[in-house]
VEXDREN-2710 file (C-alpha; in Angstrom, 1 decimal):
% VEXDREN-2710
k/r/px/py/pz
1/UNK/101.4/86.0/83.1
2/UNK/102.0/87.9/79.8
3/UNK/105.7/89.1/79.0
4/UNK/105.8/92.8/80.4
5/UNK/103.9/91.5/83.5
6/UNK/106.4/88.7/83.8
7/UNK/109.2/91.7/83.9
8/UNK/107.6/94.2/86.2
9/UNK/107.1/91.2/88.6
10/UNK/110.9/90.2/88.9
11/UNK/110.7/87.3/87.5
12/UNK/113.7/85.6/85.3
13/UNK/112.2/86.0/81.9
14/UNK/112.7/83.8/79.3
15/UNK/112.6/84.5/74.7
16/UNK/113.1/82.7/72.4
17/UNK/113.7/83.1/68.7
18/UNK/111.6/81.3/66.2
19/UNK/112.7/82.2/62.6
20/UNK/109.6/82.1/60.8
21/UNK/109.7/79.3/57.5
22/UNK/110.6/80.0/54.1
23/UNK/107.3/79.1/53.1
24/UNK/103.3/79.9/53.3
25/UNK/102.5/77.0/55.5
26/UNK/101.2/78.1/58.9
27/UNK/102.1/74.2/60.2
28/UNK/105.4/74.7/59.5
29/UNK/105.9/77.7/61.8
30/UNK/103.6/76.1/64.7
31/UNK/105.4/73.2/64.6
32/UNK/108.5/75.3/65.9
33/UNK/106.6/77.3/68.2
34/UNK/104.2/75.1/69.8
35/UNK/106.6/73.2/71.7
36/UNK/107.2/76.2/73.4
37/UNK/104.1/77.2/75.2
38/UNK/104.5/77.3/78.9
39/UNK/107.8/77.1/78.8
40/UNK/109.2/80.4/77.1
41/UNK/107.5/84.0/78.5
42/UNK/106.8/85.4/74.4
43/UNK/108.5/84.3/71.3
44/UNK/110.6/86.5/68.9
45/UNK/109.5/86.4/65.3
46/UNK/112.6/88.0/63.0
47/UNK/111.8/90.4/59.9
48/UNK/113.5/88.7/57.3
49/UNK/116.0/87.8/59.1
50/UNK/119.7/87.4/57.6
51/UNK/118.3/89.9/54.6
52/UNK/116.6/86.5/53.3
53/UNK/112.6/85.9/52.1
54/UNK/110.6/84.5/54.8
55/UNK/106.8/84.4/55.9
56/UNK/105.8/87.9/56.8
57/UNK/106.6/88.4/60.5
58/UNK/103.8/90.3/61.1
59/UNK/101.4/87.0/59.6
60/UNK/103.6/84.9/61.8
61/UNK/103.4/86.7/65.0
62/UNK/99.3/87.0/64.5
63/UNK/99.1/83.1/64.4
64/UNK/101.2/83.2/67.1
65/UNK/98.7/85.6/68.9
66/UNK/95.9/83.3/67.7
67/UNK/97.9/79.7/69.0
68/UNK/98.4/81.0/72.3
69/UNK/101.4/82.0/72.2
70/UNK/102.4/85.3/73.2
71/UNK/105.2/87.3/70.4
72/UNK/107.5/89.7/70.5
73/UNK/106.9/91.0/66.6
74/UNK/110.9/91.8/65.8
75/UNK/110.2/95.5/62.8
76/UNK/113.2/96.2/61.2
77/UNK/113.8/99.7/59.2
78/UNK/115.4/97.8/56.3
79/UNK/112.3/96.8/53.9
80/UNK/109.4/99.9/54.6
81/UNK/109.3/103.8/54.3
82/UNK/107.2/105.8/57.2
83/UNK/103.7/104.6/55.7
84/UNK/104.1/100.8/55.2
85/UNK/106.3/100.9/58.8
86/UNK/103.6/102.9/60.6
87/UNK/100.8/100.9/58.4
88/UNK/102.7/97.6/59.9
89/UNK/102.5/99.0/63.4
90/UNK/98.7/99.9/63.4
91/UNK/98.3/96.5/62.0
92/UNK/100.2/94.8/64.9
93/UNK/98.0/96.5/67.3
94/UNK/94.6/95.3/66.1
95/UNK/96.1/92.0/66.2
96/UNK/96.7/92.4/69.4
97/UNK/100.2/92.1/69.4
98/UNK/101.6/94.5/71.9
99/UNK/105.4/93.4/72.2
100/UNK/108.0/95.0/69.7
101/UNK/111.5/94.9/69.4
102/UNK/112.6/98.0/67.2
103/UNK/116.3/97.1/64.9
104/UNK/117.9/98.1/62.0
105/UNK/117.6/95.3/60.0
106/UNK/120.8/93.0/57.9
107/UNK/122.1/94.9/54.7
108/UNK/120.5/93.4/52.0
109/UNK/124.0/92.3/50.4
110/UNK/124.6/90.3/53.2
111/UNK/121.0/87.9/52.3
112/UNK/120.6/86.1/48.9
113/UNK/118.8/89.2/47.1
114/UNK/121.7/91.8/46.8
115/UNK/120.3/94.1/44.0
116/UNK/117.4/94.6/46.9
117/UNK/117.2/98.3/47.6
118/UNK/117.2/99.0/50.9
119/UNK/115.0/101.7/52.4
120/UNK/116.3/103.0/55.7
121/UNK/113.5/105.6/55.8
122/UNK/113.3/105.8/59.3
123/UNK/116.4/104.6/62.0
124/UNK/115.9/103.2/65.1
125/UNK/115.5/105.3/67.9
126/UNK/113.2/107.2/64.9
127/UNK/110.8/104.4/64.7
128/UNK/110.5/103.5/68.4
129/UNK/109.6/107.5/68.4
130/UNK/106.9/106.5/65.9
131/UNK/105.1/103.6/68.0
132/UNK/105.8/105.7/71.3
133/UNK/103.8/108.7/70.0
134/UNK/100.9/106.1/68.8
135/UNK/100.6/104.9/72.3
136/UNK/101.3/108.0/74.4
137/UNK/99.6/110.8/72.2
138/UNK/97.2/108.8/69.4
139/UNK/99.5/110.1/66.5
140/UNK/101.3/109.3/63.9
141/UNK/104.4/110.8/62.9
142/UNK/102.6/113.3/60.4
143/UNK/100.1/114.4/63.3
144/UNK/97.6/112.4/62.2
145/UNK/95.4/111.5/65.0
146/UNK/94.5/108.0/65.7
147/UNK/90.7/106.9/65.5
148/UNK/89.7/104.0/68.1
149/UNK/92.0/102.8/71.4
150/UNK/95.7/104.1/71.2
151/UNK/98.3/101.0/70.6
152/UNK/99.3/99.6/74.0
153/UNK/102.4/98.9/72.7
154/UNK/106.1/97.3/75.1
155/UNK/108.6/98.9/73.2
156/UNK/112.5/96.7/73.0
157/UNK/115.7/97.4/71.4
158/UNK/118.8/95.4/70.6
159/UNK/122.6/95.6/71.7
160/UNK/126.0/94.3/71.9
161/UNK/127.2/93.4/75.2
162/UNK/131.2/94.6/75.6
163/UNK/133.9/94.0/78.7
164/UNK/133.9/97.8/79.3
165/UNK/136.7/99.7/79.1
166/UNK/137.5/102.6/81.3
167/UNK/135.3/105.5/80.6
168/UNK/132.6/103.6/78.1
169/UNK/129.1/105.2/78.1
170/UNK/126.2/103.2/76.7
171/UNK/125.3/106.4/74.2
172/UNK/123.7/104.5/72.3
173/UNK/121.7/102.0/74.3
174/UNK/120.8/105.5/76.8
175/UNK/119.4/107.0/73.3
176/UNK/117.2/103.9/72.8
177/UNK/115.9/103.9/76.3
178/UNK/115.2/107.6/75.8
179/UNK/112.8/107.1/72.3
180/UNK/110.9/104.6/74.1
181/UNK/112.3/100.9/74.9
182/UNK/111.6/99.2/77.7
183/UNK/113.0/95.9/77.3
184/UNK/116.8/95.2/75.4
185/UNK/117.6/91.7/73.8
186/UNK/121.4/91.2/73.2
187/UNK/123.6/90.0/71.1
188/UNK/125.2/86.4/71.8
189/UNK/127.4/86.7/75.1
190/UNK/128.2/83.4/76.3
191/UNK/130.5/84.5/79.2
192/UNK/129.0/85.0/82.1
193/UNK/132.0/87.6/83.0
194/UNK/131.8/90.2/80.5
195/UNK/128.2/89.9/81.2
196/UNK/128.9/91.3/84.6
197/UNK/131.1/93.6/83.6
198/UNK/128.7/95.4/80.8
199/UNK/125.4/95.4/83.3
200/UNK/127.5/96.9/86.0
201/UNK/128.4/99.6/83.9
202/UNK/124.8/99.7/82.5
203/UNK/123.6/100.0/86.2
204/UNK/126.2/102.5/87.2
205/UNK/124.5/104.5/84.0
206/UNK/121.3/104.2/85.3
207/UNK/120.0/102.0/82.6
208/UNK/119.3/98.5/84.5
209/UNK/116.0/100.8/86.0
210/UNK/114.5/102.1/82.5
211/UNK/115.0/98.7/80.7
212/UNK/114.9/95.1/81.2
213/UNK/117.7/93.4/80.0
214/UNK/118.0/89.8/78.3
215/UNK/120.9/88.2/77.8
216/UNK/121.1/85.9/74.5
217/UNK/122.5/82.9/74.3
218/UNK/122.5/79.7/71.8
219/UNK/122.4/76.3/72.6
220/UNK/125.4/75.5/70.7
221/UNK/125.1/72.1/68.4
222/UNK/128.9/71.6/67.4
223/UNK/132.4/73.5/67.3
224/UNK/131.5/74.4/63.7
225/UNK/128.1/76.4/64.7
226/UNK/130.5/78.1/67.4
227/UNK/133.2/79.2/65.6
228/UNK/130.3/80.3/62.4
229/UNK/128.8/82.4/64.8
230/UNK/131.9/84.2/66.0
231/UNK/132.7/84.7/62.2
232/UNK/129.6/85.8/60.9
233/UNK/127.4/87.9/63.6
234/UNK/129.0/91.3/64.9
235/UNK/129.7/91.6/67.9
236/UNK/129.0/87.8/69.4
237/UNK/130.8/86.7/72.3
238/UNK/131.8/82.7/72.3
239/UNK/134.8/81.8/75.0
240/UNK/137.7/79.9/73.4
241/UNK/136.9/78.0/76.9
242/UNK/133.4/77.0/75.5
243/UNK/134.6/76.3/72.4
244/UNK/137.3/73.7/73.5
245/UNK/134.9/72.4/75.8
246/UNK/132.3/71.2/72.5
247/UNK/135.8/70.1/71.1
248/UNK/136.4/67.7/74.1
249/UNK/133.1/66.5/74.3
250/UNK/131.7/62.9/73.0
251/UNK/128.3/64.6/72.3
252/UNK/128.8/68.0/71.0
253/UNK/125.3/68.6/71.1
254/UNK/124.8/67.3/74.7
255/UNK/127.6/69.5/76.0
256/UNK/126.0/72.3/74.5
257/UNK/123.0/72.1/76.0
258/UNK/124.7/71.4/79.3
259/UNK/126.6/74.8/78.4
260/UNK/123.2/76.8/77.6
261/UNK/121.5/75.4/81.2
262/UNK/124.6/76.7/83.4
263/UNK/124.9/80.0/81.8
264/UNK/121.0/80.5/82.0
265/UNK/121.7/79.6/86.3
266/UNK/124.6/82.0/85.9
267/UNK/122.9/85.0/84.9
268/UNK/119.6/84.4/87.1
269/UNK/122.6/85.4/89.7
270/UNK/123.5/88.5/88.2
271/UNK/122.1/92.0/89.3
272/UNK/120.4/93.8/86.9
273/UNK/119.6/90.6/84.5
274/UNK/116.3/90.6/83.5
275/UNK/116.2/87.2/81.7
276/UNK/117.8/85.4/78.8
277/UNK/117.0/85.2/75.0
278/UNK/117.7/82.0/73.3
279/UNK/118.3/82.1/69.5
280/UNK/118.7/78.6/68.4
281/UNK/120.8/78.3/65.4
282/UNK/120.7/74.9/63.9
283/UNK/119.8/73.0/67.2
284/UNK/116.1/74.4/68.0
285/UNK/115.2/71.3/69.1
286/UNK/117.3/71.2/72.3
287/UNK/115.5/74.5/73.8
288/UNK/112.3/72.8/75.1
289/UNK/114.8/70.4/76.9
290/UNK/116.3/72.9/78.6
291/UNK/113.6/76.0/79.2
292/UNK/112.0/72.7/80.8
293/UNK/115.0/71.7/82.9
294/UNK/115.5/75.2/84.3
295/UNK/112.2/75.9/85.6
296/UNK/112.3/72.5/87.2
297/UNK/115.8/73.3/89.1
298/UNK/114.6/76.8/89.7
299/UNK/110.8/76.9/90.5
300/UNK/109.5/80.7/90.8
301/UNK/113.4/81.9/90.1
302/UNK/113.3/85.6/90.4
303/UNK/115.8/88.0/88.6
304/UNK/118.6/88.9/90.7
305/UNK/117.9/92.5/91.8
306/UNK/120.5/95.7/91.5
307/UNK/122.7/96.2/94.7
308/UNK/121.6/99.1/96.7
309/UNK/121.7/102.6/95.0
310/UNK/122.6/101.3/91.6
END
């Protein structure tokens, strides 16, 4: 079952994140991803991720394609004007790569390249306009009309996950929604409370029935990788309760997968969950472990649905 039908059936979806290699070596990346199969729904392949050189995720996600495995192409706004973004997209398609997630990409001061110039041609919700209007209407954003098949392209965005306060409106995530996504993969949030919290107030907006929305989570290696990712990547949510808990434990790495499998039962639980997105950051070899262990505790698992009239 591919990705989007995976979603529209209910089922608890799971991503995962495989950063494609510094390097021209096709093994390399299959060696991350092929462990995978069966076990995750699609994998995400990041756009120079971090604002760092790595193999062209488009290349990646076509040898994904052509391994079997099905990819979520990640297209930021950071590296491409209109022509090489659209150019990108078009190329996507006759790969047959129909999953994309839509960001804004790192600032390139933040990577190992700082004199790069960043382009920021098109934003966002602008470029999830783009790909809609090539798979609704066979244009391009000049009005250009497509030759061949239009793009059947499933459409994502990112976002933080907050503890609401009183009166917050998901502006920005309702925007999104409204150029096109389908699907949201979030930020780190490894507390299963605020996660409640934020998808209530996503459901009271009316959001939890235009999008599908994945939780992310790491499987944690060590108190360092905790704490670094608290530090470093905005808007993260890491419990001082999980992060004593890695302190305590004899096998830091153990505990966190142990952490990583309860959370992923936790948010099956929750209504309007779609699935989780697992972004392994120095301990990718734990996630076959644990996709593998889930499914096995929780055969056919469906997403828990919205209550009534949300």
């Amino acid at each position: 079952m591919s990705f989007r039908s995976a979603l529209a059936a209910g089922e608890f979806v799971l991503t995962v994140e495989v950063v494609p290699p510094v390097a021209g070596d096709s093994a390399l990346l299959l060696a991350q991803a092929l462990p995978l199969r069966g076990l995750a729904h699609a994998i995400n392949v990041p756009d120079g991720p971090s604002a760092r050189v790595h193999m062209s995720a488009l290349a990646a996600a076509g040898l994904l394609q052509a391994n079997g495995l099905e990819p979520i192409l990640q297209l930021t706004c950071r590296d491409r004007n209109r022509i090489a973004l659209q150019s990108d997209l078009l190329g996507a398609a006759a790969l047959g790569i129909r999953n994309l997630l839509i960001l804004r990409g790192d600032d390139p001061r933040a990577g190992d390249e700082p004199q790069a110039k960043p382009v920021f041609d098109l934003d966002t919700r602008d470029l999830l306009h783009v790909a809609a209007a090539m798979r609704d209407r066979g244009r391009l954003l000049s009005g250009t009309e497509l030759q061949g098949e239009r793009p059947d392209f499933f459409l994502g965005a990112a976002d933080i996950p907050v503890d609401p306060p009183p009166g917050w409106q998901p502006a920005s995530l309702a925007a999104k929604a409204e150029a096109g996504a389908r699907f949201v993969q979030t930020q780190f949030c490894m507390d299963a409370g605020v996660v409640r919290r934020y998808v209530a107030a996503l459901r009271q907006a009316g959001l939890t029935d235009r999008l599908a929305i994945l939780i992310g989570l790491a499987p944690l290696g060590s108190v360092r990788s905790a704490l670094w990712i608290r530090k470093h990547l905005h808007g993260a949510v890491i419990p001082d309760a999980i992060v004593a808990r890695l302190a305590r434990a004899a096998d830091p790495r153990a505990e966190g997968r142990a952490i990583c499998l309860e959370l992923l039962h936790e948010l099956s639980e929750i209504p309007g969950v779609a699935g989780a997105h697992l972004m392994p950051i120095a301990n990718a070899s734990a996630v076959p472990d644990i996709l593998a262990q889930f499914r096995r505790e929780t055969p056919g698992r469906r997403a828990a649905r919205p209550a009534e009239g949300g």
